[in-house]
N, C-alpha and C positions, 0 to 999 in steps of 0.2 A: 737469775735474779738473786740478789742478796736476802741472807737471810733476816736481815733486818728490813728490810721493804719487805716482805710479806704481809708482816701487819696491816699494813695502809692499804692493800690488794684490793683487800676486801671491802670497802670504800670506795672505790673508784666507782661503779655503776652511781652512785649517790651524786654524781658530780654533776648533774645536769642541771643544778641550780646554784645561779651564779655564787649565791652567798655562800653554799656548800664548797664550793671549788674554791672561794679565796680562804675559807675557813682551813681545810682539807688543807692546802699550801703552804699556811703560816701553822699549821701543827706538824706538819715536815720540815719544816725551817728551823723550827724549835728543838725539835730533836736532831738536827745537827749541832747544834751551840755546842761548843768548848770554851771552859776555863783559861784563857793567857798563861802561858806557860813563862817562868822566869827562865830568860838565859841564862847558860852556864857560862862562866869564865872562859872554860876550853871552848862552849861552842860560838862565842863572840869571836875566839881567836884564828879560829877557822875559819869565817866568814871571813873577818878583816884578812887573812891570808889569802883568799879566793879571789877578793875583789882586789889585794895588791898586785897581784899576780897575773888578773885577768891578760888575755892577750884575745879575745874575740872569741873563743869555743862558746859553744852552744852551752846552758848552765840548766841546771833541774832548782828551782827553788820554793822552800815551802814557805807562807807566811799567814800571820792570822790577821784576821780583818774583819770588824764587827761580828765578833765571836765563834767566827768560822775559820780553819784552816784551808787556805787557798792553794792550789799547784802549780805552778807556770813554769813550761819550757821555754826557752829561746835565749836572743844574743842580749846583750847589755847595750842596749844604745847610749845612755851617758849615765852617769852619777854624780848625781849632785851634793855636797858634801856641803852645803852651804844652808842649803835645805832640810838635807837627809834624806833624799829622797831617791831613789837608784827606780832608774825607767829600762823595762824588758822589754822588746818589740812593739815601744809604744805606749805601757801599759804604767801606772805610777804607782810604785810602791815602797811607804815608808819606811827607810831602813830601822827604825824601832821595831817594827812589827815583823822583823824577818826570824822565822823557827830554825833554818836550815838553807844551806847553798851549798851545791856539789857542781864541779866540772861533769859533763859528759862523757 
């Protein structure tokens, strides 16, 4: 267990009521929130580098999305460049909102 979940531990018994549980949930949610990070020059130029380059390897990519930094592994099924939008195993995510893409 992280050390930052310990806090909320001790709450849990308290969950037995529904209101308690969606309260309990959305003051965990909230303490994930992050601030949008500006990209950097370099790390724009790395992404576009990755994705020029793509040739189907598996990719690690980080991005933020309603105030959360999100993780996804997997391949690139398309990217949309008309859109902006680059799809992972399905999954839609705006290339603004990308923090980070590494090859495997």
């Amino acid at each position: 267990m992280k050390q930052s979940d310990r806090g909320m531990v001790r709450y849990a018994p308290y969950q037995s009521l529904v209101e308690q549980a969606k309260f309990l949930s959305a003051m965990r949610r909230s303490k994930q929130r992050v601030e949008q990070k500006t990209l950097m020059e370099d790390d724009a130029e790395a992404i576009n580098e990755v994705l020029s380059n793509y040739q189907g390897e598996e990719i690690v990519l980080d991005y933020f999305q309603s105030g959360v930094i999100r993780h996804v592994e997997g391949t690139i099924s398309r990217i949309d460049t008309i859109e902006g939008v680059l799809w992972v195993d399905g999954k839609r995510i705006p290339l603004p909102s990308l923090q980070a893409l590494n090859r495997k």
